[in-house]
C-alpha positions as CSV (number, residue, x, y, z in Angstrom):
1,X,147.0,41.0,-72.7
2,X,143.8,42.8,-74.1
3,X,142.6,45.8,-72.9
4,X,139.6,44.8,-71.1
5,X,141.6,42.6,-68.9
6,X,144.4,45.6,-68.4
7,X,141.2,47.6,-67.3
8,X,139.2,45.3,-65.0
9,X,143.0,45.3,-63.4
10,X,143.3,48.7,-63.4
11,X,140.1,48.9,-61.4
12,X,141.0,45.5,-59.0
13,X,144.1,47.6,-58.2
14,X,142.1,50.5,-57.1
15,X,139.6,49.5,-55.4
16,X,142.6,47.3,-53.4
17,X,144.3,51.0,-52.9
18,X,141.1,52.3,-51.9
19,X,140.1,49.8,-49.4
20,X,143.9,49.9,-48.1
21,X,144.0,53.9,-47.4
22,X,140.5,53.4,-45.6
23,X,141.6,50.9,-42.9
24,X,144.6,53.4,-42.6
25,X,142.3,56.3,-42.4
26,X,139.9,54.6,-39.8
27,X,142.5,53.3,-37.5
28,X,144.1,55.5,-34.2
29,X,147.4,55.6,-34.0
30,X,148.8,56.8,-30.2
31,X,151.9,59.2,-29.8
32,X,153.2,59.7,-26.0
33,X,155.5,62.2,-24.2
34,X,155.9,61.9,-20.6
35,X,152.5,63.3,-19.1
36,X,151.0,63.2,-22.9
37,X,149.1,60.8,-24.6
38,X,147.4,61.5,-27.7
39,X,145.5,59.4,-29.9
40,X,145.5,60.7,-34.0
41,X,142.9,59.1,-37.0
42,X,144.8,57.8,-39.9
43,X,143.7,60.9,-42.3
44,X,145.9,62.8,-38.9
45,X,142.7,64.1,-37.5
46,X,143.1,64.0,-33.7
47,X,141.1,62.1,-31.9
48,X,141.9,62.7,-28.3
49,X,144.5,64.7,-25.7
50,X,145.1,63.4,-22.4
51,X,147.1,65.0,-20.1
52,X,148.6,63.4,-16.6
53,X,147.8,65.9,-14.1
54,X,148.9,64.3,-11.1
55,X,152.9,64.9,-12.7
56,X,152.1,68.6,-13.5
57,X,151.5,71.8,-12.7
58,X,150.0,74.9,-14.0
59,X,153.5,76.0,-13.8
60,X,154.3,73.3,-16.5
61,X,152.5,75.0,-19.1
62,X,155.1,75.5,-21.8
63,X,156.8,72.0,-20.9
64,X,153.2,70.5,-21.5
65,X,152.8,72.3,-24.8
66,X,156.6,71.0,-25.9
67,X,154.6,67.3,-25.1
68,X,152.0,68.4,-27.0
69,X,154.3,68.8,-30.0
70,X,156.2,65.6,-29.3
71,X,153.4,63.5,-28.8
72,X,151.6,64.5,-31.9
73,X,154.9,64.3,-34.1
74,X,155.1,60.8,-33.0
75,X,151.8,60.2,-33.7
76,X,151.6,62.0,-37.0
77,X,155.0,60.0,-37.7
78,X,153.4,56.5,-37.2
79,X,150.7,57.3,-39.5
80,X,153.5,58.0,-42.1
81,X,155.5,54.9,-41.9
82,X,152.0,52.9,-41.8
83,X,151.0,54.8,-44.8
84,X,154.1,54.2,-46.7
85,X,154.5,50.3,-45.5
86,X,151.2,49.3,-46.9
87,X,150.8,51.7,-49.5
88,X,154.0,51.7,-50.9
89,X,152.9,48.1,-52.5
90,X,151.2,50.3,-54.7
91,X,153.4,52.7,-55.4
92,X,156.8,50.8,-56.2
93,X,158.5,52.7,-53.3
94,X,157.8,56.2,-54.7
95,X,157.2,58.0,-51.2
96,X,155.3,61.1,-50.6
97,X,152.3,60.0,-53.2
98,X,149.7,58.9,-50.0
């Protein structure tokens, strides 16, 4: 294989990578606990909170934040296993590079 065919490769498998961490970027992933719902980006910027008033009460507050947490890690851990599924292609199964 010559080199100009090794590079316009090269650059076909980029641009694929590229394209592929976009749509991951761009799409919301949910994460729930009990009266939690949270909605995260791919890139794990948050895009919403919602909270179930009706099954709380202000006394709930540290049990909400605990949903918070759980919520988002669940969220945040979706994104991951997205990531890795369709990136991995990429990477030959060397995690932790996306």
């Amino acid at each position: 294989m010559n080199i100009q065919a090794m590079m316009k490769q090269a650059q076909k498998l980029q641009q694929d990578m590229m394209k592929t961490k976009s749509e991951i970027d761009n799409k919301v992933f949910e994460g729930t606990s009990s009266v939690v719902k949270v909605e995260v980006l791919g890139n794990k910027t948050i895009k919403s909170v919602k909270i179930d008033m009706d099954e709380c009460s202000k006394e709930d507050i540290e049990m909400l934040e605990d949903m918070l947490l759980v919520a988002l890690n669940d969220a945040f851990a979706k994104v991951d296993r997205e990531t890795e599924e369709k990136m991995g292609k990429y990477t030959n199964g060397m995690p932790g590079l996306f």
